[in-house]
PDB file with one MODEL, atoms N, CA, C and O in Angstrom:
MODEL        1
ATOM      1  N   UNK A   1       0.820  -1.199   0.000  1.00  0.00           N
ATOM      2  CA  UNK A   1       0.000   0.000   0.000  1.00  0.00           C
ATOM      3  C   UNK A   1       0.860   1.257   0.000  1.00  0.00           C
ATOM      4  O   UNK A   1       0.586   2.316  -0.564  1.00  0.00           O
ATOM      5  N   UNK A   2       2.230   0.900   0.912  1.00  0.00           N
ATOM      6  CA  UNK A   2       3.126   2.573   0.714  1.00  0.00           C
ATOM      7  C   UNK A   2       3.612   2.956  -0.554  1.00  0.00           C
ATOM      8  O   UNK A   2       3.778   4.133  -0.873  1.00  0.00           O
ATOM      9  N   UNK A   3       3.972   1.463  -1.682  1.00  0.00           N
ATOM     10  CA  UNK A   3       4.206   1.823  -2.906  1.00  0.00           C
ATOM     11  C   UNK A   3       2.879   2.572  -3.672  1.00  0.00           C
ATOM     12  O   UNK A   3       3.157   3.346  -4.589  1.00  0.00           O
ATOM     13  N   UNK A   4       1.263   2.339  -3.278  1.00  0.00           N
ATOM     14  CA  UNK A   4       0.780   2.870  -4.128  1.00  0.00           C
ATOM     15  C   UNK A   4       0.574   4.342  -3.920  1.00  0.00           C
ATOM     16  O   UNK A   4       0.234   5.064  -4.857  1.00  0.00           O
ATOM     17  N   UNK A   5       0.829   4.924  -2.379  1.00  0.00           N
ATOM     18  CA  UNK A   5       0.328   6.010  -1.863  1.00  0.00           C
ATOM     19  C   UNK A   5       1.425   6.573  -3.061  1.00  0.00           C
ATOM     20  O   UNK A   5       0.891   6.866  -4.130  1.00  0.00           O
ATOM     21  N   UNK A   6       3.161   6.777  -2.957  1.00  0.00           N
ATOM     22  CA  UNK A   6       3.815   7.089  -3.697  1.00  0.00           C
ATOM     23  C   UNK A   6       3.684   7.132  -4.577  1.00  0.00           C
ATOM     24  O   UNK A   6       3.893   8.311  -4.864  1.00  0.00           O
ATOM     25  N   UNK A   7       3.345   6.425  -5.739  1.00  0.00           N
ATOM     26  CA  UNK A   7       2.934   6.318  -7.010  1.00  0.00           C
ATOM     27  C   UNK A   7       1.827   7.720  -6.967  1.00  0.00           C
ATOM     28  O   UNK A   7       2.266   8.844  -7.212  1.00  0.00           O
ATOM     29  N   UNK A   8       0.998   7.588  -6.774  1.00  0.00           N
ATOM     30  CA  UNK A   8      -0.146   8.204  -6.268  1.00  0.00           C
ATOM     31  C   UNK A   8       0.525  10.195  -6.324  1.00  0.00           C
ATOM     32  O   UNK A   8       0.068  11.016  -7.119  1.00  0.00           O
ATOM     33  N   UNK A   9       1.192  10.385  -5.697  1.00  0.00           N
ATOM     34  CA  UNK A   9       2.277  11.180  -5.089  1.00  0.00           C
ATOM     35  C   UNK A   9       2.958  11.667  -6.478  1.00  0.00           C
ATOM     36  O   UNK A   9       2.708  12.781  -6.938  1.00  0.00           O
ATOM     37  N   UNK A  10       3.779  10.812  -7.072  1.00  0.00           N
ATOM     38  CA  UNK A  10       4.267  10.680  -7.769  1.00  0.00           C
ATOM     39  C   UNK A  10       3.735  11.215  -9.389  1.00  0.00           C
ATOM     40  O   UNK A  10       4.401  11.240 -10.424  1.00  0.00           O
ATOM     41  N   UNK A  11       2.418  11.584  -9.190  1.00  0.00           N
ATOM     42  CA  UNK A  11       1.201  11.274 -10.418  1.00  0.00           C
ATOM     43  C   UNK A  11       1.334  13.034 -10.463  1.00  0.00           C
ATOM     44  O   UNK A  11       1.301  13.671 -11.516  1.00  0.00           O
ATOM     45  N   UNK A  12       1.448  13.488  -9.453  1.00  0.00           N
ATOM     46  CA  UNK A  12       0.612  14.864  -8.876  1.00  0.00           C
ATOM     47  C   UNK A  12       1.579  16.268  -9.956  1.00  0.00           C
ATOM     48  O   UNK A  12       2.772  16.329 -10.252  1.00  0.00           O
ATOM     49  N   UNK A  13       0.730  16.957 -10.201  1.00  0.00           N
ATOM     50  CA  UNK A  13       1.739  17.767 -11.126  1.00  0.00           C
ATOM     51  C   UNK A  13       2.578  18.424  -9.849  1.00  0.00           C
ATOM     52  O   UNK A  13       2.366  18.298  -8.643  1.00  0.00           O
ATOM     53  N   UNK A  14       3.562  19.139 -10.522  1.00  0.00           N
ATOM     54  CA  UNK A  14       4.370  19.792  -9.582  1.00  0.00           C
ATOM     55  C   UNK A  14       4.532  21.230  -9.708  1.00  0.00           C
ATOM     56  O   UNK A  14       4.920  21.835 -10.709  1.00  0.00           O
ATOM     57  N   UNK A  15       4.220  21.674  -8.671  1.00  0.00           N
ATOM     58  CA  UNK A  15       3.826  23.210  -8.303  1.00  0.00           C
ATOM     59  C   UNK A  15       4.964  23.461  -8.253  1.00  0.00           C
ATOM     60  O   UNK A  15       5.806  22.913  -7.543  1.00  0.00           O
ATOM     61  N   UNK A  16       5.230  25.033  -9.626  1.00  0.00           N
ATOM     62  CA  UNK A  16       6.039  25.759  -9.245  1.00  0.00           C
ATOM     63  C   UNK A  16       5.808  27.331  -8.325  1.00  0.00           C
ATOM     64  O   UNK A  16       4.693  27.844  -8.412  1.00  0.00           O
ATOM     65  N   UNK A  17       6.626  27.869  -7.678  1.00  0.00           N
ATOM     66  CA  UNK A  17       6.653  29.177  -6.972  1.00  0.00           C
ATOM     67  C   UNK A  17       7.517  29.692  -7.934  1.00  0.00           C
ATOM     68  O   UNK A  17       8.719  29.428  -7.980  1.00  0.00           O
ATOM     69  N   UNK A  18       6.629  30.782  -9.077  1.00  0.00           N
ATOM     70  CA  UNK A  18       7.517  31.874  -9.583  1.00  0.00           C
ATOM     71  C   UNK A  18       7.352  33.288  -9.082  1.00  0.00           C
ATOM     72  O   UNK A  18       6.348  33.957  -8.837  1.00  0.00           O
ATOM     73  N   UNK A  19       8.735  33.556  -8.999  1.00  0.00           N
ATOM     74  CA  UNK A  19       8.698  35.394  -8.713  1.00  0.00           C
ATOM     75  C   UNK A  19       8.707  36.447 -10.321  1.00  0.00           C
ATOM     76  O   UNK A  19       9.282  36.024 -11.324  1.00  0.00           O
ATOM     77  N   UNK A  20       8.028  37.719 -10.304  1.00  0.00           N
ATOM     78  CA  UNK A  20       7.803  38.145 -11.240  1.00  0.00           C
ATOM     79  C   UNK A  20       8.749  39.430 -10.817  1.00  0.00           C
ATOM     80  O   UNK A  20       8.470  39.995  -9.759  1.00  0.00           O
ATOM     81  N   UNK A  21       9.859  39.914 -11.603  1.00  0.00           N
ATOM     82  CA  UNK A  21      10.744  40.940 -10.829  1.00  0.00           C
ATOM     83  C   UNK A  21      10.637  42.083 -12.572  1.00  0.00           C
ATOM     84  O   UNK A  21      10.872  41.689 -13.715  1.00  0.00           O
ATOM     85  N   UNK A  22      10.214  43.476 -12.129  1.00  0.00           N
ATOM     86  CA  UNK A  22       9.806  44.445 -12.542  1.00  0.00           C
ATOM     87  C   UNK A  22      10.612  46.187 -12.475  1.00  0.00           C
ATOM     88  O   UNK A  22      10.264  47.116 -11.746  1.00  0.00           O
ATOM     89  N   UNK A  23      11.232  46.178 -13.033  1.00  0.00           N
ATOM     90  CA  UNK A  23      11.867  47.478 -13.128  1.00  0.00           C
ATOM     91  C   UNK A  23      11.092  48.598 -14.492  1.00  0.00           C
ATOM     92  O   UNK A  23      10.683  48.112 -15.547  1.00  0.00           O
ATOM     93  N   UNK A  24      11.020  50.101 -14.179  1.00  0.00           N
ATOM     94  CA  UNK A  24      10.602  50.620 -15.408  1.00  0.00           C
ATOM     95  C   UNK A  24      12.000  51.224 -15.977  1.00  0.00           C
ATOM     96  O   UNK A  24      11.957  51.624 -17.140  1.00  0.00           O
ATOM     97  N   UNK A  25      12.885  51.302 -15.479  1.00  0.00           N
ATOM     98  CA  UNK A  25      13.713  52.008 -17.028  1.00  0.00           C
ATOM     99  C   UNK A  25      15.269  51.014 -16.822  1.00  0.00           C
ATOM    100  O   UNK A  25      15.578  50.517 -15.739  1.00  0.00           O
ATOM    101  N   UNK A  26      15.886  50.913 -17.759  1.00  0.00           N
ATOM    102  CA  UNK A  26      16.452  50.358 -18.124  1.00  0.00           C
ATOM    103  C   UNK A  26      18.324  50.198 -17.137  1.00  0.00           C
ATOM    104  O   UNK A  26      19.277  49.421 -17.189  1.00  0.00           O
ATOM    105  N   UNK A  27      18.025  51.226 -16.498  1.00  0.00           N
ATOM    106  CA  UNK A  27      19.256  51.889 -15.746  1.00  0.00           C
ATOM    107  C   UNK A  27      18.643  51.388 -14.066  1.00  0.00           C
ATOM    108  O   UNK A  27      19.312  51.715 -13.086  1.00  0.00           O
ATOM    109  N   UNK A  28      17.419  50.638 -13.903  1.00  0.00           N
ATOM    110  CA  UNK A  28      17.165  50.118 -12.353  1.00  0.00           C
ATOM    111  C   UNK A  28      18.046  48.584 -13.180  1.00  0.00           C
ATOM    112  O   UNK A  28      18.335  48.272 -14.335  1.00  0.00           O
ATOM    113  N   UNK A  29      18.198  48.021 -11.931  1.00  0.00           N
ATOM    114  CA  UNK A  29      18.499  46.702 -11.091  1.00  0.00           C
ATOM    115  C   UNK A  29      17.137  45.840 -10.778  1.00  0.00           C
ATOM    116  O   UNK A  29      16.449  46.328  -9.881  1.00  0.00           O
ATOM    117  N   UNK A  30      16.546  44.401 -11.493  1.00  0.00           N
ATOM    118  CA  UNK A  30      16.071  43.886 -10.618  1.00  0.00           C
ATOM    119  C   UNK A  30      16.485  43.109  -9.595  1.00  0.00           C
ATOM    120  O   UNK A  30      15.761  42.279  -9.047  1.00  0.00           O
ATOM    121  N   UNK A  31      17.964  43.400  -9.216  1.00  0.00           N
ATOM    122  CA  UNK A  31      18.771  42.329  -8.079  1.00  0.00           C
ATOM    123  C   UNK A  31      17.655  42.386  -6.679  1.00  0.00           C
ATOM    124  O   UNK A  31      16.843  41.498  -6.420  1.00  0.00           O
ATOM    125  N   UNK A  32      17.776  43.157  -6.196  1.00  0.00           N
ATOM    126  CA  UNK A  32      17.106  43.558  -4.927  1.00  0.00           C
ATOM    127  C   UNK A  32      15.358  42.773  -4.698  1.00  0.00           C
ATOM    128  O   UNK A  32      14.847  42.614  -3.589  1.00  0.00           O
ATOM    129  N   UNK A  33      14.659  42.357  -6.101  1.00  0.00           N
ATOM    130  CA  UNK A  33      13.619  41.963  -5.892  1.00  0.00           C
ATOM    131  C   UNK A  33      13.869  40.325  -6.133  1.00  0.00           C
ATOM    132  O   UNK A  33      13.208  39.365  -5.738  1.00  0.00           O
ATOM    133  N   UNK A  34      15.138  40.397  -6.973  1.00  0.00           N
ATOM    134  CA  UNK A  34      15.265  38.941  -7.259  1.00  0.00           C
ATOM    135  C   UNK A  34      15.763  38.258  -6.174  1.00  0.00           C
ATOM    136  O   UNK A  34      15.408  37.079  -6.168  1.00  0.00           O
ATOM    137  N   UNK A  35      16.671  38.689  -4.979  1.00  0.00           N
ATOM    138  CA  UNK A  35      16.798  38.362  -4.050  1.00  0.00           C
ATOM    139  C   UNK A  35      15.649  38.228  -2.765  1.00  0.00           C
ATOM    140  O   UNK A  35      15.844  37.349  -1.925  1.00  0.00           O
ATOM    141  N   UNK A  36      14.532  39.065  -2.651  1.00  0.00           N
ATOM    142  CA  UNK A  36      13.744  38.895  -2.102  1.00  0.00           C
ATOM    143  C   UNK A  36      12.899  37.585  -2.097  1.00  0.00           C
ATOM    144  O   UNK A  36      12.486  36.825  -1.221  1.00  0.00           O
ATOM    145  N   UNK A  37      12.804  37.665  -3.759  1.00  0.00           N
ATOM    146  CA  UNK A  37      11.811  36.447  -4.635  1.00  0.00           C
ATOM    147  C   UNK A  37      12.507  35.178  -3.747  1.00  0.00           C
ATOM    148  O   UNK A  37      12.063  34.698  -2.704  1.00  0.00           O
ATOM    149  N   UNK A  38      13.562  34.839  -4.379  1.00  0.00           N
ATOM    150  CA  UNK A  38      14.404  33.745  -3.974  1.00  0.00           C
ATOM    151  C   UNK A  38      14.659  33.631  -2.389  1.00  0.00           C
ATOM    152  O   UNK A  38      15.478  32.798  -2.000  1.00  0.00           O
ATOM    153  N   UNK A  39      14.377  33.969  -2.004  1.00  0.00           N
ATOM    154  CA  UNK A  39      13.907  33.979  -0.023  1.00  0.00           C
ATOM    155  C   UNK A  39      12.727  33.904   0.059  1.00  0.00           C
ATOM    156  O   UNK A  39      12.487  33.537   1.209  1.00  0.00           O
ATOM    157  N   UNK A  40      11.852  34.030  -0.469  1.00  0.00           N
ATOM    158  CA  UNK A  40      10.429  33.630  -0.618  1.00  0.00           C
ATOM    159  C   UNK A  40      10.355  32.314  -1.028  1.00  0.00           C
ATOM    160  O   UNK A  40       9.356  31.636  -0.789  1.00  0.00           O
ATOM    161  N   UNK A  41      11.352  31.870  -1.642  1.00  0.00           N
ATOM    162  CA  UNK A  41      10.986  30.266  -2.126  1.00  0.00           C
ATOM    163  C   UNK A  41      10.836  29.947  -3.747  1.00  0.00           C
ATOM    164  O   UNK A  41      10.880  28.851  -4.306  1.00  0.00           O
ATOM    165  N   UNK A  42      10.676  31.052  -4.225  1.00  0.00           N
ATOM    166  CA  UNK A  42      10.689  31.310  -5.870  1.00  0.00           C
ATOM    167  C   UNK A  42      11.496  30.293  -6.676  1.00  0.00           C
ATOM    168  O   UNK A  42      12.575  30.403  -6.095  1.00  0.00           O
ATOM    169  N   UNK A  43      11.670  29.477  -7.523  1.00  0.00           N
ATOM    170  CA  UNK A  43      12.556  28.728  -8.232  1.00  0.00           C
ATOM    171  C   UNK A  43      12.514  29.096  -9.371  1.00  0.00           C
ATOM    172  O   UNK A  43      13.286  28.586 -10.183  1.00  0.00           O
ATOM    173  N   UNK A  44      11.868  29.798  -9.649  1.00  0.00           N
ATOM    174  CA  UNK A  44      11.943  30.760 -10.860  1.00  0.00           C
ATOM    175  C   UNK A  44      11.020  31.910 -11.270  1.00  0.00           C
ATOM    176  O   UNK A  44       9.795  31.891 -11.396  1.00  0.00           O
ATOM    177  N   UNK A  45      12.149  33.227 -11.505  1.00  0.00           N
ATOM    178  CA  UNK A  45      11.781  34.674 -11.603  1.00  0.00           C
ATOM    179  C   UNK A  45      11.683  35.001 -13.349  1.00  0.00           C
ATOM    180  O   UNK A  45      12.278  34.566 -14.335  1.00  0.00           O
ATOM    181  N   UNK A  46      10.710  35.901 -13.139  1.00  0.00           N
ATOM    182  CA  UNK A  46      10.537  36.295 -14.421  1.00  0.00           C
ATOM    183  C   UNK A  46      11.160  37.910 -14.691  1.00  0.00           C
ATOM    184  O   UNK A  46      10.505  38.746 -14.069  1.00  0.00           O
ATOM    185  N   UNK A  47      12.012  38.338 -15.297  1.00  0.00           N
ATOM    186  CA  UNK A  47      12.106  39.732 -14.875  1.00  0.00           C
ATOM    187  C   UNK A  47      11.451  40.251 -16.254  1.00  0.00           C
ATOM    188  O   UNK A  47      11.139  39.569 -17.230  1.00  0.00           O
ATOM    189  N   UNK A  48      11.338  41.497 -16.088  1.00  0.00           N
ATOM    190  CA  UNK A  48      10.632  42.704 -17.457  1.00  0.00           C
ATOM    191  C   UNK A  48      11.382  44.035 -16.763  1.00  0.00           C
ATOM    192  O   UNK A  48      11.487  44.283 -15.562  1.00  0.00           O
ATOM    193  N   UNK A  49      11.869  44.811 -17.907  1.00  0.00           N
ATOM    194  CA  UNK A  49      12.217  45.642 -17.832  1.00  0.00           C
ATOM    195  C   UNK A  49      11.395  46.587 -18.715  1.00  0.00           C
ATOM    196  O   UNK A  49      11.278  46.285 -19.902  1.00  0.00           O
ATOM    197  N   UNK A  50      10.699  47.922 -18.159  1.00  0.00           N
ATOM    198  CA  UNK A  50      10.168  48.307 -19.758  1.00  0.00           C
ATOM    199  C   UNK A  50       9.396  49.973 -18.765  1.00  0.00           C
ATOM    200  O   UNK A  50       9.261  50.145 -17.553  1.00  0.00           O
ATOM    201  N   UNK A  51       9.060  50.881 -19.915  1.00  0.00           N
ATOM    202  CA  UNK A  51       8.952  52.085 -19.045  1.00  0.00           C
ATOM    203  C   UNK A  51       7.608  52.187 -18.645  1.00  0.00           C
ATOM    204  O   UNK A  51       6.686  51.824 -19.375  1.00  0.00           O
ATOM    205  N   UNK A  52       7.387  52.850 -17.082  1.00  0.00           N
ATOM    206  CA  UNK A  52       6.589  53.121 -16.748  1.00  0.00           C
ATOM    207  C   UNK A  52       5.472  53.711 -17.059  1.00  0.00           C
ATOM    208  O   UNK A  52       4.413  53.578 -16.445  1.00  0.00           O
ATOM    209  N   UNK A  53       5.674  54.443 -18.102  1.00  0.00           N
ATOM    210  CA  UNK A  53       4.460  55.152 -18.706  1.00  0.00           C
ATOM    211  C   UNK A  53       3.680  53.770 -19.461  1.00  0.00           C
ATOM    212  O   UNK A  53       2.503  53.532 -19.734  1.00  0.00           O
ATOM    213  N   UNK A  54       4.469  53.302 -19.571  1.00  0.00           N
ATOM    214  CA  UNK A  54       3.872  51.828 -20.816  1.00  0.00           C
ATOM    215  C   UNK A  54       2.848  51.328 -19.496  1.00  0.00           C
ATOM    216  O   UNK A  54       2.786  51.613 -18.300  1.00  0.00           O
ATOM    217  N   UNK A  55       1.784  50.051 -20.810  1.00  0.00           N
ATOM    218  CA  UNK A  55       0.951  49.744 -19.746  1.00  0.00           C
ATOM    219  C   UNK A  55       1.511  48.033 -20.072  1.00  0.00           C
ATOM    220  O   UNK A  55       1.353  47.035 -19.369  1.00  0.00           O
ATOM    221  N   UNK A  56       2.077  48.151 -21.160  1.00  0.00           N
ATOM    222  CA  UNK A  56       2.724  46.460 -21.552  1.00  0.00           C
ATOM    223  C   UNK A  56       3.893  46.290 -20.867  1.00  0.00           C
ATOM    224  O   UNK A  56       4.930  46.899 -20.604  1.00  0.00           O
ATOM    225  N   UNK A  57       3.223  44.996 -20.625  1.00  0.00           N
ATOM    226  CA  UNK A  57       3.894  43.828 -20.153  1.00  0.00           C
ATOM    227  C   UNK A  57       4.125  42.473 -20.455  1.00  0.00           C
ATOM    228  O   UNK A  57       3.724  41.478 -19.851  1.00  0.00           O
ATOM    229  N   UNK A  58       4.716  42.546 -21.312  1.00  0.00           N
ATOM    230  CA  UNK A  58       4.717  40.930 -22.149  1.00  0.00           C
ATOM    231  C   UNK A  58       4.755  39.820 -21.886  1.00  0.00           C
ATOM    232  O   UNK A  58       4.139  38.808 -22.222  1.00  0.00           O
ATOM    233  N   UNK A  59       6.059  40.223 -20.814  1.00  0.00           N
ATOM    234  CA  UNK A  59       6.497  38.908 -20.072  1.00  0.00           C
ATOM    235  C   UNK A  59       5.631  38.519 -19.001  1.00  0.00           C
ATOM    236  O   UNK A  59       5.273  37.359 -18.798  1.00  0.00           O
ATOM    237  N   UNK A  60       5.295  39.534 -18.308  1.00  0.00           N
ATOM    238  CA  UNK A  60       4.026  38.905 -17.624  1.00  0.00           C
ATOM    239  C   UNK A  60       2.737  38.532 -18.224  1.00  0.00           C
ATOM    240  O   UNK A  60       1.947  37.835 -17.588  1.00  0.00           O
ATOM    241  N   UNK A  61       2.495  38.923 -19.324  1.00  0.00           N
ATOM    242  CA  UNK A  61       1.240  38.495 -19.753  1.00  0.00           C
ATOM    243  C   UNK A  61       1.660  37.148 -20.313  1.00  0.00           C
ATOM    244  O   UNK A  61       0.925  36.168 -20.192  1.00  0.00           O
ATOM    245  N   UNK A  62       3.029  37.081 -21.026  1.00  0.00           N
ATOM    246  CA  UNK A  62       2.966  35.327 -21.327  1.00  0.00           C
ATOM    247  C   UNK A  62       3.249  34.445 -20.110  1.00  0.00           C
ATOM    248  O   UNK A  62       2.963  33.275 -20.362  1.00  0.00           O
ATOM    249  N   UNK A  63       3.633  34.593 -19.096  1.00  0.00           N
ATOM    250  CA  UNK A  63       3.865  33.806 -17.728  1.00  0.00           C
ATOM    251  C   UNK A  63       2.491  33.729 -17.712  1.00  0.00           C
ATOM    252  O   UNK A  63       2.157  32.679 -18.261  1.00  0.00           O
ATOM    253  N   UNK A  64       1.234  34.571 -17.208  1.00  0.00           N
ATOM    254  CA  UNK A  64      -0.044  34.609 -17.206  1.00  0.00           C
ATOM    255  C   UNK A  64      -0.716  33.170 -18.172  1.00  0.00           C
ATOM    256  O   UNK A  64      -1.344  32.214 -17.716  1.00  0.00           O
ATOM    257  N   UNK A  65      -0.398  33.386 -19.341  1.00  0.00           N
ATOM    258  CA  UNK A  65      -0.608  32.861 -20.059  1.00  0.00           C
ATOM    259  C   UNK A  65      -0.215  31.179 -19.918  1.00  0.00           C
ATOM    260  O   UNK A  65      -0.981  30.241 -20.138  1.00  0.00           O
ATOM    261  N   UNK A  66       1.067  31.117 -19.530  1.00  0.00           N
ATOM    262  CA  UNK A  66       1.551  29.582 -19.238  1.00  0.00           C
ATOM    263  C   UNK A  66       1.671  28.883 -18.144  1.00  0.00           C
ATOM    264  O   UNK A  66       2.237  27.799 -17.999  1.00  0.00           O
ATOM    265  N   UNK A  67       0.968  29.712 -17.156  1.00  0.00           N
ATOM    266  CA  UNK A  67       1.130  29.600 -15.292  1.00  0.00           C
ATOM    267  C   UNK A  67      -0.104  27.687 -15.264  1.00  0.00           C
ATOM    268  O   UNK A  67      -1.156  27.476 -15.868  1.00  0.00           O
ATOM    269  N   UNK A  68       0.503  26.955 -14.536  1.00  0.00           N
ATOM    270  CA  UNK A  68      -0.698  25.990 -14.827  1.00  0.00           C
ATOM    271  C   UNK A  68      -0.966  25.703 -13.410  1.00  0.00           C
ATOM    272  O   UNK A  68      -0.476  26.185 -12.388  1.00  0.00           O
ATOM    273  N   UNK A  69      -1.818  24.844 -13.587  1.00  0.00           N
ATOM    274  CA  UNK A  69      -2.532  24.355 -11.929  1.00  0.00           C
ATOM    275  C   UNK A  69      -1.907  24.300 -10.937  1.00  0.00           C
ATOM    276  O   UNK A  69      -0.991  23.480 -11.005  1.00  0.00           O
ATOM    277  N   UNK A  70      -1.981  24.750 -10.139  1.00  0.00           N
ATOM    278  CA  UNK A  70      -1.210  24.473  -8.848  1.00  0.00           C
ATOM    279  C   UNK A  70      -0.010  25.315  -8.890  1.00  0.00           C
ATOM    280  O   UNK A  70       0.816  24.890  -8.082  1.00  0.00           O
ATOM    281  N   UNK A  71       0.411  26.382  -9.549  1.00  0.00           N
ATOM    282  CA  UNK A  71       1.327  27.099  -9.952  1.00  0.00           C
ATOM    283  C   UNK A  71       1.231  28.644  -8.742  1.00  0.00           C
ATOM    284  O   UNK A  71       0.106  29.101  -8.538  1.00  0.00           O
ATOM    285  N   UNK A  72       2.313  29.235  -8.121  1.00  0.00           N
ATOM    286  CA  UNK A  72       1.731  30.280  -7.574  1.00  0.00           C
ATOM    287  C   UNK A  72       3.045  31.468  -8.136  1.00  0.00           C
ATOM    288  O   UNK A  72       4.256  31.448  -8.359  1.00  0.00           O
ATOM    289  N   UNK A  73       1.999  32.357  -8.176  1.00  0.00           N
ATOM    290  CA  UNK A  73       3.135  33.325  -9.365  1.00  0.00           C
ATOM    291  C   UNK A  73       2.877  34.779  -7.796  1.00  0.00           C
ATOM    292  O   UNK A  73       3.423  35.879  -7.877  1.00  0.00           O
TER     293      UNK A  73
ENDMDL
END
């Protein structure tokens, strides 16, 4: 029965923790958030760099786009 619980276990998709790290002009650093992210537990950050006046966001809209079940962004 412990082999099937595992199996079982084993079946389950696997949740990633991504961090989304955001600067508007090109001359910031996302170090400071990427380090935060990654103390949070993050295994993978998405960064975007792009200006504030803008309302696009690409990279977050395709993470959005590919985030799946059990996923926490």
């Amino acid at each position: 029965m412990a082999a099937d619980t595992q199996n079982h276990a084993s079946r389950q998709p696997q949740r990633r923790l991504i961090g989304y790290a955001r600067v508007s002009t090109d001359e910031q650093a996302t170090e400071a958030q990427e380090i935060e992210l990654r103390a949070a537990g993050c295994d993978q950050i998405v960064e975007e760099h792009g200006s504030g006046a803008s309302r696009a966001r690409p990279a977050l809209a395709k993470l959005v786009r590919e985030i799946a079940a059990g996923d926490t962004l």
